[in-house]
C-alpha positions, 0 to 999 in steps of 0.5 A: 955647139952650145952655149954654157949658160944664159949669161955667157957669150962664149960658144963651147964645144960639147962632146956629140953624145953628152950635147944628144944627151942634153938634147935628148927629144921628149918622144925619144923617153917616151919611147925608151919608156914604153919599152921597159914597161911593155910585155912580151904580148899585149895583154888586150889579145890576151882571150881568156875563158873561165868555166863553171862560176868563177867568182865575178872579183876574179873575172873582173880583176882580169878585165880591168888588167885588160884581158878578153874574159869570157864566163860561163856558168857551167861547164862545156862538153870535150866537143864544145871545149874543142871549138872553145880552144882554138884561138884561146890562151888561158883556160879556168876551169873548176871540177866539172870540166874535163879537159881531155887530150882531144881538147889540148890537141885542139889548141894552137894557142894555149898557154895554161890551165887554171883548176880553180879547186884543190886537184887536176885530175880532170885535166890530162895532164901528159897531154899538156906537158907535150904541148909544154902548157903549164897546169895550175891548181888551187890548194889553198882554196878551199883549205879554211872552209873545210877546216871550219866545218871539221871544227863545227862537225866537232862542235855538233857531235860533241852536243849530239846535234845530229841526233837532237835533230832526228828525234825532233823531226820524229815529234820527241824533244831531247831536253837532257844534255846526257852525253852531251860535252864542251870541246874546250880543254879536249886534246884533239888528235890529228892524222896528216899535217897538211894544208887543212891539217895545219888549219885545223890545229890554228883554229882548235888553238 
């Protein structure tokens, strides 16, 4: 029972859910609260490695999100990895690493493997999807570096860098700009259209 406002007498009778509704204590919300945010696994046990130099904002970003991260700047040997691997989570790795089927057998634990580069030839990959653990790559990684140096390859063979550079290390000087041409109003011929193909053509334009 409760009453309907300050300022009446009367006592009214409220149906039990609306009135525990009403009444609902504050350690209840926070609880109901805490259920809809929460994760299937807490993410402070969470142990996660990454290999071969991966950028300290990476690293960083993963800790401050609550991780366990450890680094290491090289890569480990298949015996050092099967040590690693028993009670970890996420493996990134970068070229180096060879993540062998020793190694995914090793596991109990894994739940993915991160390649920080364009392919996942170092990783076996059979041996993985037996163990139902997913394998990432990066394929945008790389794609603006390498698509800016084939523009700047452009750049140094249209001038003959290449060749200015040898003659003046054999003592000469090229003063002359015979054979030497601007880029600019080229038509430039792609072969594939993919990631840094693409890049290619957006830069050149």
């Amino acid at each position: 029972q409760g009453q309907c406002c300050v300022c009446c007498t009367r006592r009214c009778e409220f149906p039990p859910p609306l009135y525990e509704s009403m009444a609902e204590p504050s350690a209840k919300r926070a609880r109901v609260a805490e259920e809809e945010t929460a994760t299937s696994f807490p993410k402070n046990k969470i142990k996660v490695l990454l290999l071969e130099g991966v950028a300290q904002k990476g690293i960083q970003m993963l800790k401050d999100d609550g991780f366990q991260v450890e680094a290491l700047k090289t890569a480990l040997t298949e015996d050092e990895l099967v040590a690693k691997v028993k009670d970890l989570h996420i493996l990134g790795i970068r070229s180096k690493t060879q993540v062998t089927k020793k190694v995914i057998e090793a596991s109990n634990r894994l739940l993915a493997i991160s390649c920080f580069c364009i392919g996942t030839d170092q990783v076996d990959l059979q041996a993985a999807q037996s163990k139902g653990i997913p394998v990432f790559n990066a394929p945008f990684a790389n794609t603006r570096s390498v698509a800016e140096l084939i523009i700047g390859n452009i750049v140094g063979l249209s001038r003959k860098i290449g060749d200015c550079t040898a003659t003046m290390h054999r003592g000469g000087w090229f003063k002359q700009a015979v054979g030497c041409y601007e880029i600019r109003g080229k038509t430039l011929g792609l072969v594939g259209y993919g990631h840094i193909g693409s890049q290619v053509s957006v830069l050149a334009e």
